[in-house]
VEXDREN-2710 file (C-alpha; in Angstrom, 1 decimal):
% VEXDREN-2710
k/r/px/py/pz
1/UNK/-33.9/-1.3/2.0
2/UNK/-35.1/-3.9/-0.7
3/UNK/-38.2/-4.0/-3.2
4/UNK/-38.2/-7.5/-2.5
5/UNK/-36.6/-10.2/0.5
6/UNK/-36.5/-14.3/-0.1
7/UNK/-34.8/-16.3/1.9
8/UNK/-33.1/-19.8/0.6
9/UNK/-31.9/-22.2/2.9
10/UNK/-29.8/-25.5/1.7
11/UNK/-26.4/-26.2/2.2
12/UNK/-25.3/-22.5/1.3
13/UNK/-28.6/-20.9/2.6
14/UNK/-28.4/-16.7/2.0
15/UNK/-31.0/-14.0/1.4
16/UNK/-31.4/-12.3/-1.6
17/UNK/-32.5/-9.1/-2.0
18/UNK/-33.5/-7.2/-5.1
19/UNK/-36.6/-7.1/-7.9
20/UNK/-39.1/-9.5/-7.8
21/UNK/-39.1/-12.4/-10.0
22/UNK/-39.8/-10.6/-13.4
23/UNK/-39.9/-6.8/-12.5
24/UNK/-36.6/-5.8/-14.2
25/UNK/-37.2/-2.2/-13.2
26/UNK/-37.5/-1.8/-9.6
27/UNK/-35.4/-0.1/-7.2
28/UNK/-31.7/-0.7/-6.1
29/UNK/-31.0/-2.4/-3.2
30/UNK/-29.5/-0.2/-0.1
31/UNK/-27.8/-2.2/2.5
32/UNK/-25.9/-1.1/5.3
33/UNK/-22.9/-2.5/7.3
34/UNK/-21.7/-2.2/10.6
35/UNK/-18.8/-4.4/13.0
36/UNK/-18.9/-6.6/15.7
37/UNK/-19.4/-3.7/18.3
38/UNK/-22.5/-2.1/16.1
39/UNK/-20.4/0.5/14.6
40/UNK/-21.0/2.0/11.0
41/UNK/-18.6/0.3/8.7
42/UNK/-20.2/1.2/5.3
43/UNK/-23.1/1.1/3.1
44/UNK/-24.0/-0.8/-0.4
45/UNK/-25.9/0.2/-3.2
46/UNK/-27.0/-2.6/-5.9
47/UNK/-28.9/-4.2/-8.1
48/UNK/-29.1/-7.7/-6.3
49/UNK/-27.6/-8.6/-2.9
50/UNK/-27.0/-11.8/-1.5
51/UNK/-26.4/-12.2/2.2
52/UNK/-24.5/-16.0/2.9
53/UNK/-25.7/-16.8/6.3
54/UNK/-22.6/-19.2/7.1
55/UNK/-20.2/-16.2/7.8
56/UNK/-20.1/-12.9/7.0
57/UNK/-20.1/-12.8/3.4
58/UNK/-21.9/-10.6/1.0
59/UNK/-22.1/-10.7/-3.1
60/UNK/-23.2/-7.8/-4.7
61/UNK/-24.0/-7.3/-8.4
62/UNK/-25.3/-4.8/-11.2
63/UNK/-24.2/-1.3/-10.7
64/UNK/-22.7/-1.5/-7.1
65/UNK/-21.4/0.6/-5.4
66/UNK/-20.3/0.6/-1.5
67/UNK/-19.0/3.4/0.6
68/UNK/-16.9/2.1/3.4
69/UNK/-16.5/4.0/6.2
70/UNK/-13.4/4.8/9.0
71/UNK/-10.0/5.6/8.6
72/UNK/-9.8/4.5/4.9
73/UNK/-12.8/6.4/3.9
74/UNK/-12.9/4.6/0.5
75/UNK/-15.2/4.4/-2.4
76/UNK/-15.6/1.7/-4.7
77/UNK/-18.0/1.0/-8.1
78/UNK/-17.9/-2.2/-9.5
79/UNK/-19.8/-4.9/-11.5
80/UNK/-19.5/-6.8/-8.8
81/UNK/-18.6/-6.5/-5.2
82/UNK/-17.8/-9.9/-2.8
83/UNK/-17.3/-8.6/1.0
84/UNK/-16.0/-11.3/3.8
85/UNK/-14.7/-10.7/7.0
86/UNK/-12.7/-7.2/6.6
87/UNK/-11.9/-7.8/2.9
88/UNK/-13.9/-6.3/-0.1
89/UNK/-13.4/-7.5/-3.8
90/UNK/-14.2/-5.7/-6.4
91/UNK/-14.4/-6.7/-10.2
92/UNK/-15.8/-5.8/-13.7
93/UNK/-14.7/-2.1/-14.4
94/UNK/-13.8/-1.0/-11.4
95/UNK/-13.2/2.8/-10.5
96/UNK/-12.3/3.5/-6.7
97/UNK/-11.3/6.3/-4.6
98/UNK/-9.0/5.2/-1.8
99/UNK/-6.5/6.8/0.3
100/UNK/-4.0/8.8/-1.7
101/UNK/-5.2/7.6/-5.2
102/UNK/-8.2/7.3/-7.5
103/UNK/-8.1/3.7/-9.2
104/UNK/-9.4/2.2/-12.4
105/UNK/-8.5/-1.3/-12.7
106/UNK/-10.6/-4.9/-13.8
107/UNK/-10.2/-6.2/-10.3
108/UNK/-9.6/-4.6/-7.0
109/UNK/-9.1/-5.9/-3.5
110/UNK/-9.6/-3.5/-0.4
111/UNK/-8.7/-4.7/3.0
112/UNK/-9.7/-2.5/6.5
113/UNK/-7.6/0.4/6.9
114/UNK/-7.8/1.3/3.0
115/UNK/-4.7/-1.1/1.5
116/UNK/-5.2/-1.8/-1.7
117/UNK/-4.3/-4.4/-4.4
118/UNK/-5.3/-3.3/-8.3
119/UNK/-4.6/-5.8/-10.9
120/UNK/-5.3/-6.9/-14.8
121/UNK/-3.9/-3.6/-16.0
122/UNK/-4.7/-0.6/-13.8
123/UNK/-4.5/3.5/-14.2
124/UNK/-3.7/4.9/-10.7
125/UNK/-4.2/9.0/-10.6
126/UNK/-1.9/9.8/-7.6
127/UNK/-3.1/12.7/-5.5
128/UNK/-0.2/14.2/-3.9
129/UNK/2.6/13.2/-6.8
130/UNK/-0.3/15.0/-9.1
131/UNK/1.2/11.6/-11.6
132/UNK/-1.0/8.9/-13.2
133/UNK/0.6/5.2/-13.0
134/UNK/-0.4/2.8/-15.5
135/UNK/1.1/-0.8/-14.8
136/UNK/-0.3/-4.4/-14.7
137/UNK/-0.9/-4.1/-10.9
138/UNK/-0.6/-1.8/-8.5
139/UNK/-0.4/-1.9/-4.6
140/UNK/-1.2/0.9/-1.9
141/UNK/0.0/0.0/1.7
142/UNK/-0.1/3.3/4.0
143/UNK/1.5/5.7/2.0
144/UNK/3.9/3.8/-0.2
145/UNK/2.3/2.8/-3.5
146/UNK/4.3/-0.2/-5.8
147/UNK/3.4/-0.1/-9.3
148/UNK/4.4/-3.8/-11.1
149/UNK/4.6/-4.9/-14.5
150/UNK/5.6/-2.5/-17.2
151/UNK/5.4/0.8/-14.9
152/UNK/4.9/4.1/-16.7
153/UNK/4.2/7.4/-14.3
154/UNK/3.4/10.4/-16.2
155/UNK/3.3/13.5/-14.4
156/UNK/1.4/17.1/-15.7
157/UNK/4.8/18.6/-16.7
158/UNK/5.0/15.7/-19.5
159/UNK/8.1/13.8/-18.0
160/UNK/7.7/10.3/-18.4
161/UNK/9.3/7.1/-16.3
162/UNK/9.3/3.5/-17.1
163/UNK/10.5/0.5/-15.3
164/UNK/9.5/-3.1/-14.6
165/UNK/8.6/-1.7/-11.5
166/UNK/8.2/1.8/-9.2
167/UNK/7.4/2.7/-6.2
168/UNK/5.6/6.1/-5.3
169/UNK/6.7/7.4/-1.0
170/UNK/4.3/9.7/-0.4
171/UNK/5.8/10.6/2.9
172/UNK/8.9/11.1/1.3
173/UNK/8.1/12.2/-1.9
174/UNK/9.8/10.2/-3.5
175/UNK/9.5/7.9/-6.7
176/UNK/11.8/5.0/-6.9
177/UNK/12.9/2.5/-9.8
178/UNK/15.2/0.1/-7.8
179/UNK/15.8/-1.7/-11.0
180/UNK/16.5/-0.5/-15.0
181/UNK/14.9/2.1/-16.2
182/UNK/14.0/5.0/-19.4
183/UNK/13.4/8.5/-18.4
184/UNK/11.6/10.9/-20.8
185/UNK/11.1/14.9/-20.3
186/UNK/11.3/18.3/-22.1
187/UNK/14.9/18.3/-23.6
188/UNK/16.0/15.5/-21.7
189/UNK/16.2/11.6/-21.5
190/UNK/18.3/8.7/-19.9
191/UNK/18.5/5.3/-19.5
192/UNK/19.8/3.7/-16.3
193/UNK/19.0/1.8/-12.8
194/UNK/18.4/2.5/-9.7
195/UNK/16.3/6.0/-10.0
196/UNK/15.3/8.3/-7.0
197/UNK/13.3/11.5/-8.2
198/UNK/11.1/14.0/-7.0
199/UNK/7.0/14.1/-7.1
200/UNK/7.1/15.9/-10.6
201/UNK/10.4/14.1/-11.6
202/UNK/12.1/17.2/-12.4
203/UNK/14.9/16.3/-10.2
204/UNK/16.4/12.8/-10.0
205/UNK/19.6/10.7/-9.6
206/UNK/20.5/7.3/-10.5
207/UNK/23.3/4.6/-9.8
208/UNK/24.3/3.5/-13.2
209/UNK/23.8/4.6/-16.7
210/UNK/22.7/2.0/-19.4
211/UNK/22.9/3.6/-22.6
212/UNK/22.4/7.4/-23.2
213/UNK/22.1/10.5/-21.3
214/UNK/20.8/13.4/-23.4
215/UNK/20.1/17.0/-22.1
216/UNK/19.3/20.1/-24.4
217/UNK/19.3/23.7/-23.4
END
């Protein structure tokens, strides 16, 4: 559903959809998508659409937003969206709901069955660790999440973990910081590598302590 349809044809040759040529205030463009077999796969909302005719690729820009449907059931807004083959890419202020997380990030790339790459500094609100993970990217595969670059999960009970990296099993319920790390919780902190602890890290062990261990009653 478009306020307006042109189709350009050269050696990229696409149809845009979106205002006419000096009408700044018309409706948003509502596109829907569906596979090979003719099955629902999602839907766009936008500003300005552009549909490349030499493969399946889609730009989307100005307040976008796309709803992509099946098992990954995930949500993404987004300056701009670029969609080809199975992959969507996502960037300018990006907020996204996919499986097991809610993301904010600069740029965001979704692939079909909802794994996720978030990079350029991203806040990830974990749903079943009930933790937020800030780190320069982050990556959801199934249900391990891998948090890179200056890690930091806080959790609601204000404990605090950083590492250069940490990964979040949701399966096992489980955060891991294979390599060094700084821990930070009510009347407790320690420095070390190798940490294993729990959703809230209230309980945790590691391999080797690098510094200090401090608990107060």
């Amino acid at each position: 559903e478009s306020p307006y349809l042109a189709r350009f044809t050269g050696d990229s040759s696409y149809v845009y959809l979106g205002p006419p040529p000096g009408d700044t205030l018309a409706a948003v463009v509502a596109l829907r998508l569906f596979d090979d077999e003719g099955q629902p796969r999602g839907q766009i909302q936008a500003q300005e659409i552009w549909l490349y005719e030499s493969g399946s690729f889609v730009v989307a820009e100005g307040a976008t937003r796309i709803v992509v449907s099946g098992s990954d059931g995930a949500t993404v807004q987004a300056d701009r969206l670029e969609i080809e083959d199975e992959a969507v890419t996502a960037t300018g202020s990006v907020r996204a709901e996919v499986p097991g997380a809610s993301v904010q990030a600069p740029r965001l790339t979704l692939a079909d069955g909802g794994a996720f790459t978030a990079t350029g500094g991203v806040s990830a609100r974990l749903t079943d660790a009930n933790a937020t993970v800030r780190a320069q990217s982050v990556r959801g595969v199934g249900d391990r999440y891998t948090a890179e670059g200056s890690a930091r999960v806080q959790t609601s009970g204000g404990r605090t973990l950083r590492a250069s990296r940490v990964v979040w099993d949701e399966s096992a319920r489980l955060f891991t910081a294979p390599g060094s790390f700084s821990f930070d919780g009510p009347s407790e902190r320690a420095r070390g590598v190798g940490l294993e602890a729990s959703a809230d890290l209230s309980r945790y062990s590691f391999r080797q302590a690098s510094g200090e261990i401090e608990v107060r009653e």
